[in-house]
PDB file of N, CA, C, O and CB in Angstrom:
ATOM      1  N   UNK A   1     154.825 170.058-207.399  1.00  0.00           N
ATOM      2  CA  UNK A   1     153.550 169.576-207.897  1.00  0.00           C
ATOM      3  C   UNK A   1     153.611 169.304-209.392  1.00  0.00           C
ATOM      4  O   UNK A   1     153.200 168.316-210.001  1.00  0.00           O
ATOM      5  CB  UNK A   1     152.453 170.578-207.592  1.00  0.00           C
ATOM      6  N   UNK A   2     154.362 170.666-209.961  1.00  0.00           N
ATOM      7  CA  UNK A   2     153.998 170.209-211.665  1.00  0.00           C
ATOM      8  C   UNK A   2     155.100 168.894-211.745  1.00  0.00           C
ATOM      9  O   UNK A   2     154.529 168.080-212.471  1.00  0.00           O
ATOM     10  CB  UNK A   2     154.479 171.772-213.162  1.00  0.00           C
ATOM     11  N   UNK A   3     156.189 168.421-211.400  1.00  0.00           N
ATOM     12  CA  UNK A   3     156.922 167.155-211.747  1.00  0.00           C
ATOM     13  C   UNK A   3     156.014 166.379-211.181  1.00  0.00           C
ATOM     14  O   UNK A   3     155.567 165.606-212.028  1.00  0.00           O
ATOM     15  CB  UNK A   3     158.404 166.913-211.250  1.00  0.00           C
ATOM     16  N   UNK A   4     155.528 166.224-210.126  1.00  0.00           N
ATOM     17  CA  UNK A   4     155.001 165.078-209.730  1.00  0.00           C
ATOM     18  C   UNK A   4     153.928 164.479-210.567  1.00  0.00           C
ATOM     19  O   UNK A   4     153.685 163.274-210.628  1.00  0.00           O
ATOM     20  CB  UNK A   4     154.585 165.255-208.519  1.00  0.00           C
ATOM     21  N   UNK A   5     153.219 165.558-211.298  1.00  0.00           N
ATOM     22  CA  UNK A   5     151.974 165.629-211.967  1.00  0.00           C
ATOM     23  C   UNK A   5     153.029 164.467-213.388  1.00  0.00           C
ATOM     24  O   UNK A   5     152.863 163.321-213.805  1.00  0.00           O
ATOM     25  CB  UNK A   5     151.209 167.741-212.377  1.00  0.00           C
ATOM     26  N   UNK A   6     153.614 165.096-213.563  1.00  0.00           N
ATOM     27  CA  UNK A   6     154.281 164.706-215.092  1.00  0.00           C
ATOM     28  C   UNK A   6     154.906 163.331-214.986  1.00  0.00           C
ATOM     29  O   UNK A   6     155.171 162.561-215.909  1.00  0.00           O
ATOM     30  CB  UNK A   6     155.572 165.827-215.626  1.00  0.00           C
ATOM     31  N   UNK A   7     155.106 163.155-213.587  1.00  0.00           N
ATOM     32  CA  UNK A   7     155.790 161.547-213.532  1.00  0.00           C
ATOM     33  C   UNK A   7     154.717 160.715-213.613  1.00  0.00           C
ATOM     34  O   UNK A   7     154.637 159.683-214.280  1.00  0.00           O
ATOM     35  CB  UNK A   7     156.656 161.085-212.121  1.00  0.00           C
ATOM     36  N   UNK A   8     153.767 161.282-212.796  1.00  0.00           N
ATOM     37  CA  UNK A   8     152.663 160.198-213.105  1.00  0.00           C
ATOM     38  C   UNK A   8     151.746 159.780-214.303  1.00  0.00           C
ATOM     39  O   UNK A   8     151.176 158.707-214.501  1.00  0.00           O
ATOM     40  CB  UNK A   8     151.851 160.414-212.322  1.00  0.00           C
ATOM     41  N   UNK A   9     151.767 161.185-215.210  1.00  0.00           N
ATOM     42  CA  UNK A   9     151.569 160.959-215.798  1.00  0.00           C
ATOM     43  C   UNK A   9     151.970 160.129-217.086  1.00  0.00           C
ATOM     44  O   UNK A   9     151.124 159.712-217.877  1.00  0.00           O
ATOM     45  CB  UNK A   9     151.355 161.564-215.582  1.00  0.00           C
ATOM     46  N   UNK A  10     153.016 159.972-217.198  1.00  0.00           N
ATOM     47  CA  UNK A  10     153.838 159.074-217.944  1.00  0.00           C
ATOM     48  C   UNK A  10     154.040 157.569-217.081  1.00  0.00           C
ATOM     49  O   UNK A  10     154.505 156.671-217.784  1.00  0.00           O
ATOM     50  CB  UNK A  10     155.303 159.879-218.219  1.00  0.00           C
ATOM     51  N   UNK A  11     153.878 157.370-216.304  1.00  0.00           N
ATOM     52  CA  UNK A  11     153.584 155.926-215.732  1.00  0.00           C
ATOM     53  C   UNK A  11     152.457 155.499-215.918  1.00  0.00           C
ATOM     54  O   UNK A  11     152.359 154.292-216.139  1.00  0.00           O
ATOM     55  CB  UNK A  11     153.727 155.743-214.432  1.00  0.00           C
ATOM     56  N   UNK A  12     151.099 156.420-215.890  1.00  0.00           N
ATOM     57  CA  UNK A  12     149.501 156.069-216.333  1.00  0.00           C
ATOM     58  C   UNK A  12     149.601 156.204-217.722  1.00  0.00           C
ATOM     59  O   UNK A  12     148.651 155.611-218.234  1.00  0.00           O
ATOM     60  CB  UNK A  12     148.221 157.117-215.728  1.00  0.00           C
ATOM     61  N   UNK A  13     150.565 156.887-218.835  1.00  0.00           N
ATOM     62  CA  UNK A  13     150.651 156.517-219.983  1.00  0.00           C
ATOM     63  C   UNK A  13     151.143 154.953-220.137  1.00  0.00           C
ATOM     64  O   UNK A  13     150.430 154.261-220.863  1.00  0.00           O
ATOM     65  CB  UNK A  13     151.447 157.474-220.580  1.00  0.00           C
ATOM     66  N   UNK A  14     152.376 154.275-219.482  1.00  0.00           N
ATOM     67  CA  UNK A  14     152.961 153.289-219.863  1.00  0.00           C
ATOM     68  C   UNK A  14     152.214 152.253-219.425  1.00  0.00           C
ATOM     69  O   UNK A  14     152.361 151.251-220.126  1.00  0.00           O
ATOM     70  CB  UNK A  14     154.179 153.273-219.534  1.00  0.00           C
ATOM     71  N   UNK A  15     151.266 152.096-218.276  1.00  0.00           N
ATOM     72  CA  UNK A  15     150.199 151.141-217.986  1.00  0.00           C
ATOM     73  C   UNK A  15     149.502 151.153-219.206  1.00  0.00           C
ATOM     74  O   UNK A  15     149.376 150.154-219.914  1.00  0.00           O
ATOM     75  CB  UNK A  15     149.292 151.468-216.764  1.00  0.00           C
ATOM     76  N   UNK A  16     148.965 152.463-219.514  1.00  0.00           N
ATOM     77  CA  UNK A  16     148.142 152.183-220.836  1.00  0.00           C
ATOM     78  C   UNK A  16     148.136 151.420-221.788  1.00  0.00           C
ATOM     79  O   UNK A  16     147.116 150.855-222.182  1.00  0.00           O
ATOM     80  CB  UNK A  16     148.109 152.890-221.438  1.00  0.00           C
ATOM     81  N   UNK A  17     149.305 151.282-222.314  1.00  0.00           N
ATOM     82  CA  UNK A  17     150.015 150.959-223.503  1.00  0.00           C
ATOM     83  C   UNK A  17     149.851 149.286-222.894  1.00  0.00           C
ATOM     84  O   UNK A  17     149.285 148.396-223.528  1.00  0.00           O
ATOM     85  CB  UNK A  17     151.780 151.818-223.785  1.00  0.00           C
ATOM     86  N   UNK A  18     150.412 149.136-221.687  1.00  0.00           N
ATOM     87  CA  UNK A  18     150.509 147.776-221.136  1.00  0.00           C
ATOM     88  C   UNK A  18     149.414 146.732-221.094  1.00  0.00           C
ATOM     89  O   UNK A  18     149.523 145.520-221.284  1.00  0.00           O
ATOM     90  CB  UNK A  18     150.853 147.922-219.920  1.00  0.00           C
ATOM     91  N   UNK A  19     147.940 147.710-220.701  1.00  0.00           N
ATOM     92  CA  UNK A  19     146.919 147.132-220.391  1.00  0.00           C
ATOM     93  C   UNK A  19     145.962 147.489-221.847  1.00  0.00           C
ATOM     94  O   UNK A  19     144.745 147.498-222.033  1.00  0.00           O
ATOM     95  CB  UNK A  19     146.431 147.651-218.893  1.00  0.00           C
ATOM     96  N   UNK A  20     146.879 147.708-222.552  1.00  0.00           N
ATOM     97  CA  UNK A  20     145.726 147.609-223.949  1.00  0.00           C
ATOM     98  C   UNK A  20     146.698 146.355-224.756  1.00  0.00           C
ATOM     99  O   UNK A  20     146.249 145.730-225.717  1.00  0.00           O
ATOM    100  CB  UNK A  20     145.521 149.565-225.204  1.00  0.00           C
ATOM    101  N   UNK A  21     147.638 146.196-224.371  1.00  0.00           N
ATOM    102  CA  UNK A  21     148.738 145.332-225.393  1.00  0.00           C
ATOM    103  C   UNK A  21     147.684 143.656-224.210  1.00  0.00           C
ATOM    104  O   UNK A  21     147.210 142.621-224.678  1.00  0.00           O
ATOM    105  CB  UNK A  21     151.526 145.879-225.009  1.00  0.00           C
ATOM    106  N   UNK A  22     147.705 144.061-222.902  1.00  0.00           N
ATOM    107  CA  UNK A  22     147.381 143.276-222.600  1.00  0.00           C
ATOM    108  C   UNK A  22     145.775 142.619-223.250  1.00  0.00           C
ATOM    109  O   UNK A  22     145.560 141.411-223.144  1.00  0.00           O
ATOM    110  CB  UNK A  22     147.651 143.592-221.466  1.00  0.00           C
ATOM    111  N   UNK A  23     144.903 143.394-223.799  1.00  0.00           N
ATOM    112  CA  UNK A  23     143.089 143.375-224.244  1.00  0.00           C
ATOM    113  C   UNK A  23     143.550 142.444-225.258  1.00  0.00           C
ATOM    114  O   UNK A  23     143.214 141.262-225.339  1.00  0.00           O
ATOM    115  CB  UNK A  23     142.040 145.059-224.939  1.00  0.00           C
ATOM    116  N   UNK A  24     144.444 143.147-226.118  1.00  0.00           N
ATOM    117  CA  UNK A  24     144.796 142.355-227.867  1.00  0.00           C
ATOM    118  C   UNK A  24     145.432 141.151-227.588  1.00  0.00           C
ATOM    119  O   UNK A  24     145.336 140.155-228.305  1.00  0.00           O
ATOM    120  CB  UNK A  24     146.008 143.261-229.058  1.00  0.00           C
ATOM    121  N   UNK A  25     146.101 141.222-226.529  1.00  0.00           N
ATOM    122  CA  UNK A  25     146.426 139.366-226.786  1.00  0.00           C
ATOM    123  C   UNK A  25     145.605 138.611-226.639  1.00  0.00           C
ATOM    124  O   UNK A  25     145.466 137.636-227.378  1.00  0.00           O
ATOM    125  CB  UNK A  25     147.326 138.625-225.980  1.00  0.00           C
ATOM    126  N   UNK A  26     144.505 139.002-225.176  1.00  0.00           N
ATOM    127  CA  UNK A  26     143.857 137.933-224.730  1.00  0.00           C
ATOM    128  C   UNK A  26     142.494 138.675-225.906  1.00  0.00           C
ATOM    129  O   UNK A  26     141.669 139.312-225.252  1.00  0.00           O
ATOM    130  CB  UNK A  26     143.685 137.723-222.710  1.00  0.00           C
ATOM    131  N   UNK A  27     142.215 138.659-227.379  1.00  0.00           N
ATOM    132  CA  UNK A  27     141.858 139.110-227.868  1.00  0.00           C
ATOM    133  C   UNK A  27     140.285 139.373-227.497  1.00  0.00           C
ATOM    134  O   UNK A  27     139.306 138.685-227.790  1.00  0.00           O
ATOM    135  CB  UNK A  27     142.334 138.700-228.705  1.00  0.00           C
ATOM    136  N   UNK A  28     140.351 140.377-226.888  1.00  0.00           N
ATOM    137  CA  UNK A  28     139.017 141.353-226.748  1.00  0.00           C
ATOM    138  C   UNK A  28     138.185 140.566-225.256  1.00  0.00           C
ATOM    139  O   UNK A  28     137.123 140.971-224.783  1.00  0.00           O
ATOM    140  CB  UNK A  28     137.797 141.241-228.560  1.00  0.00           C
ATOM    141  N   UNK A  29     138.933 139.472-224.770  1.00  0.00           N
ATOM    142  CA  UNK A  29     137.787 138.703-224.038  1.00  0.00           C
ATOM    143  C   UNK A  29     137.805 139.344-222.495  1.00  0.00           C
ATOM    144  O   UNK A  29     136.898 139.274-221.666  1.00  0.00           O
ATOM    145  CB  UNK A  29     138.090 136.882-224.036  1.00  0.00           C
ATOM    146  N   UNK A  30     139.434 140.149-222.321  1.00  0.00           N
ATOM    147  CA  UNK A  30     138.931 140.763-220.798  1.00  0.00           C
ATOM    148  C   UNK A  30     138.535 142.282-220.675  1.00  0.00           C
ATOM    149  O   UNK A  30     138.415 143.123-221.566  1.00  0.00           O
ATOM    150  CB  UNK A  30     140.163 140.606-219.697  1.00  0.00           C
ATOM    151  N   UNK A  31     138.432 142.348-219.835  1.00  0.00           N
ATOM    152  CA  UNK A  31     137.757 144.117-219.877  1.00  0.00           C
ATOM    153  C   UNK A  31     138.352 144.884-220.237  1.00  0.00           C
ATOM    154  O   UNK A  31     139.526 144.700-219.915  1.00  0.00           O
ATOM    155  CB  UNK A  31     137.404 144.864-218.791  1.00  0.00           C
ATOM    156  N   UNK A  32     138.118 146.214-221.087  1.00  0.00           N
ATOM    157  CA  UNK A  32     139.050 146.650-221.727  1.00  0.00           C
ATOM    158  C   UNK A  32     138.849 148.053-220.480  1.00  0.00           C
ATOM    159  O   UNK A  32     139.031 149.266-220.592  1.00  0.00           O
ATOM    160  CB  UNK A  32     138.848 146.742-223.576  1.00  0.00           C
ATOM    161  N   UNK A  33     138.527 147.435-219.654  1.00  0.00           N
ATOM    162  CA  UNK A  33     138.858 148.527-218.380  1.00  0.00           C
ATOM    163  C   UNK A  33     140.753 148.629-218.003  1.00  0.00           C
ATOM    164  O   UNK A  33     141.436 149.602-217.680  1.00  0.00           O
ATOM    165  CB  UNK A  33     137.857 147.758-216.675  1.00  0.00           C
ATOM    166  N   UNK A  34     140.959 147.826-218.124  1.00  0.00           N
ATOM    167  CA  UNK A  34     142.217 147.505-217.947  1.00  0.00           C
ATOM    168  C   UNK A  34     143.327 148.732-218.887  1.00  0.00           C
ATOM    169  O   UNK A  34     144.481 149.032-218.581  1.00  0.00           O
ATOM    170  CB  UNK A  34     142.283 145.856-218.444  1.00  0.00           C
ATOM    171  N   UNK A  35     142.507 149.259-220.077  1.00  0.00           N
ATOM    172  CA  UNK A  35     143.901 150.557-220.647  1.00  0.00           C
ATOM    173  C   UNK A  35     142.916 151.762-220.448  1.00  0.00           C
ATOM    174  O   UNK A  35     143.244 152.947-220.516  1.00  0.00           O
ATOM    175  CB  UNK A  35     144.674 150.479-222.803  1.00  0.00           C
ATOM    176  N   UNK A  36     141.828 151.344-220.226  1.00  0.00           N
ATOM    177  CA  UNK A  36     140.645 152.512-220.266  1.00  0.00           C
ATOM    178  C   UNK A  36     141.049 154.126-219.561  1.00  0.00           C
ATOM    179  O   UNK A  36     141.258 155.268-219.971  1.00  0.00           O
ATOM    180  CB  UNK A  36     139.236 151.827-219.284  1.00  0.00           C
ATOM    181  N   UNK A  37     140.976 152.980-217.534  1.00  0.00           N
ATOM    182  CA  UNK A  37     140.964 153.677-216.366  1.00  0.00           C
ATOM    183  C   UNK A  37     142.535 154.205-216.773  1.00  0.00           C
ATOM    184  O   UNK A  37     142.378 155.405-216.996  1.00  0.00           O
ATOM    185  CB  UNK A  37     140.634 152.721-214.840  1.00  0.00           C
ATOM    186  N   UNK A  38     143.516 153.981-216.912  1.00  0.00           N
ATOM    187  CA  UNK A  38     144.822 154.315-216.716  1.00  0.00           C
ATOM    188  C   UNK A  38     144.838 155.569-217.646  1.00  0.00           C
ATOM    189  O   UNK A  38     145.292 156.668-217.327  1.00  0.00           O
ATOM    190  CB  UNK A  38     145.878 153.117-217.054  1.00  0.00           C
ATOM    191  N   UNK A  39     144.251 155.227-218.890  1.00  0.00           N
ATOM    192  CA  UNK A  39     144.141 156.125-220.391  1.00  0.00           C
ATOM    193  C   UNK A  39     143.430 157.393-219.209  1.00  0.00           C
ATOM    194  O   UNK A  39     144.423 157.981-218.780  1.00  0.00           O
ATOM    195  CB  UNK A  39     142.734 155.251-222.174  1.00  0.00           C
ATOM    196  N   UNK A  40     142.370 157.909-218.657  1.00  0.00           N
ATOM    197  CA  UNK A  40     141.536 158.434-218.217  1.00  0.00           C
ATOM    198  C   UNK A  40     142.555 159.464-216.587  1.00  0.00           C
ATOM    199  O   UNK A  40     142.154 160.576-216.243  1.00  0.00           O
ATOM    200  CB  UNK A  40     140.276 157.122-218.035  1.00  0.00           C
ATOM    201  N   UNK A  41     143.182 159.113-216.223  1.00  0.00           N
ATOM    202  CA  UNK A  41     144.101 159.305-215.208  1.00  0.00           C
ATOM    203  C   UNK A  41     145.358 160.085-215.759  1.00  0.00           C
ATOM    204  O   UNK A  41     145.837 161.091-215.235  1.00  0.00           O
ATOM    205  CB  UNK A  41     144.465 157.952-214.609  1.00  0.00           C
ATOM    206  N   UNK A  42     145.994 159.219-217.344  1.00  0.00           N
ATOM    207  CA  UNK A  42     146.819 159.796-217.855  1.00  0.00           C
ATOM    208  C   UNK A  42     146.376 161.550-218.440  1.00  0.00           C
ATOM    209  O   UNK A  42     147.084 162.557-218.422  1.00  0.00           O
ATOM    210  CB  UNK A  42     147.201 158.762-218.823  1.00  0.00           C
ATOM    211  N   UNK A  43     144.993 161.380-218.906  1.00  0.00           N
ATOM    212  CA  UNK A  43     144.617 162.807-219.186  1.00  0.00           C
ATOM    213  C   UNK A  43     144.865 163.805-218.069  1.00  0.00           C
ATOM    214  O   UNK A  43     145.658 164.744-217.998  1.00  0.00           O
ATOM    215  CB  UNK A  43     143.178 162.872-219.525  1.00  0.00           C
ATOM    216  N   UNK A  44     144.195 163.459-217.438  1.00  0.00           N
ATOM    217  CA  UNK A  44     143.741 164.115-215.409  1.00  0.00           C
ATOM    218  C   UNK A  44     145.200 164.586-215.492  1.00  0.00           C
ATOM    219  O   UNK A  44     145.267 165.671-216.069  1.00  0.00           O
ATOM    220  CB  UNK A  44     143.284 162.531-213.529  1.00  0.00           C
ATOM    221  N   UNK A  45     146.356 164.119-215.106  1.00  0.00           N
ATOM    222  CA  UNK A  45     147.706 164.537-214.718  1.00  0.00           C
ATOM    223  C   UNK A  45     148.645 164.879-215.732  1.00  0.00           C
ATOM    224  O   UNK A  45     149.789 165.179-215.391  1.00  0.00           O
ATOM    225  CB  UNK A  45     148.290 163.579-213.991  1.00  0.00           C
ATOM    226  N   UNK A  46     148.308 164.875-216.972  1.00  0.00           N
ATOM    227  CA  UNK A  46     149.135 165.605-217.814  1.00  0.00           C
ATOM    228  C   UNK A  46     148.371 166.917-218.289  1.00  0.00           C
ATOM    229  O   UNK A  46     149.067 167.814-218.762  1.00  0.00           O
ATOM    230  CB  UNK A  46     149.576 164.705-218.993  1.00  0.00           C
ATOM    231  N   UNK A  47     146.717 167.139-218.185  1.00  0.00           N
ATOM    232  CA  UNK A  47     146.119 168.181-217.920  1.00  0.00           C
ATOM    233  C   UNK A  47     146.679 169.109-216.684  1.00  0.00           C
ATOM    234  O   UNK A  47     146.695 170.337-216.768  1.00  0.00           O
ATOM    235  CB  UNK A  47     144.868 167.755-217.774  1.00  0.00           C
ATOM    236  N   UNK A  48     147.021 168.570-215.818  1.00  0.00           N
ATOM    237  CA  UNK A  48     146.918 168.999-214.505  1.00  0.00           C
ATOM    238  C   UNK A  48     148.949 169.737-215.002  1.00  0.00           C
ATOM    239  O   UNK A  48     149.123 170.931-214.757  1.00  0.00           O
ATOM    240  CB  UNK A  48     146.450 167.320-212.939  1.00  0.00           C
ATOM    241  N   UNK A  49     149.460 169.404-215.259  1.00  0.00           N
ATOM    242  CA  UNK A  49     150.727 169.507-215.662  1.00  0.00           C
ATOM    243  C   UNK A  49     150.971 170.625-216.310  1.00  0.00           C
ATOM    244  O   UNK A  49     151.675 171.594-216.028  1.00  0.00           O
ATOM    245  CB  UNK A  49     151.092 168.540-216.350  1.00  0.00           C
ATOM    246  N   UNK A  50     150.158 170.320-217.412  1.00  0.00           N
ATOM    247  CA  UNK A  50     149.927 171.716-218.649  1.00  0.00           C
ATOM    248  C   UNK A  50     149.232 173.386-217.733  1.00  0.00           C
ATOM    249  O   UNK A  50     149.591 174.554-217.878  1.00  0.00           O
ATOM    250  CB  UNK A  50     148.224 170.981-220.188  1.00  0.00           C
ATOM    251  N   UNK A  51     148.457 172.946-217.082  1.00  0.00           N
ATOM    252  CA  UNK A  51     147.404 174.010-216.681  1.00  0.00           C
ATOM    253  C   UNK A  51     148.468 174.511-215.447  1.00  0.00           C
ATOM    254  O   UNK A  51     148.416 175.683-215.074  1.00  0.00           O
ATOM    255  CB  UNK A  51     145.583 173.337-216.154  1.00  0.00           C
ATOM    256  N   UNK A  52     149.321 173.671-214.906  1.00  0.00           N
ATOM    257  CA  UNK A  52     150.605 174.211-213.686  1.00  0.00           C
ATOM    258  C   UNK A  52     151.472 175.148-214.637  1.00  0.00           C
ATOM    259  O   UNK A  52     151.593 176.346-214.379  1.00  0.00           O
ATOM    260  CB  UNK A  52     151.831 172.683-212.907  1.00  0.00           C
ATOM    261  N   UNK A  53     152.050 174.580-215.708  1.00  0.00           N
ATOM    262  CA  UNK A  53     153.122 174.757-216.656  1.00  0.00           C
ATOM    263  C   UNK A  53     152.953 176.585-217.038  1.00  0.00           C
ATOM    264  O   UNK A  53     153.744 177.515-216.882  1.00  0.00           O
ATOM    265  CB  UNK A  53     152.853 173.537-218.147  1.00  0.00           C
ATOM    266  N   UNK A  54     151.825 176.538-217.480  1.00  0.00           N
ATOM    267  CA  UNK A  54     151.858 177.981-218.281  1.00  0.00           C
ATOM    268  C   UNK A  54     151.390 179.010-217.204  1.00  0.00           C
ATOM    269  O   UNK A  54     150.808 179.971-217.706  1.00  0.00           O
ATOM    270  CB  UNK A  54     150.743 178.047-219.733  1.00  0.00           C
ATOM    271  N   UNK A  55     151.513 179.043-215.720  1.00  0.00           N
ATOM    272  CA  UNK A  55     151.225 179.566-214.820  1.00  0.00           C
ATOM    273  C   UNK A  55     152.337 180.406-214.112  1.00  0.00           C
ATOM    274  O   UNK A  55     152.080 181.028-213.081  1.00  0.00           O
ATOM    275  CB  UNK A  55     150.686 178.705-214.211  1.00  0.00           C
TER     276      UNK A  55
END
């Protein structure tokens, strides 16, 4: 569980990065749902990681 937690979480980090690089090109005009939701998921499972970790 805790790796699985941590892989994903670093793939919902690298969308992030992807879908905010994606907002700034098309400058500000598509939803900035696009690094938001991923940003929001990345917390969830690297929380979820940490709170396994010290257990």
């Amino acid at each position: 569980m805790n790796n699985v937690a941590l892989f994903l979480g670093i793939v919902f980090l690298v969308l992030t990065f992807v879908g905010g690089i994606y907002v700034v090109i098309n400058h500000g005009q598509v939803n900035a749902g696009y690094a938001v939701i991923p940003a929001l998921w990345t917390i969830i499972c690297l929380g979820v990681y940490r709170s396994k970790k010290n257990k």
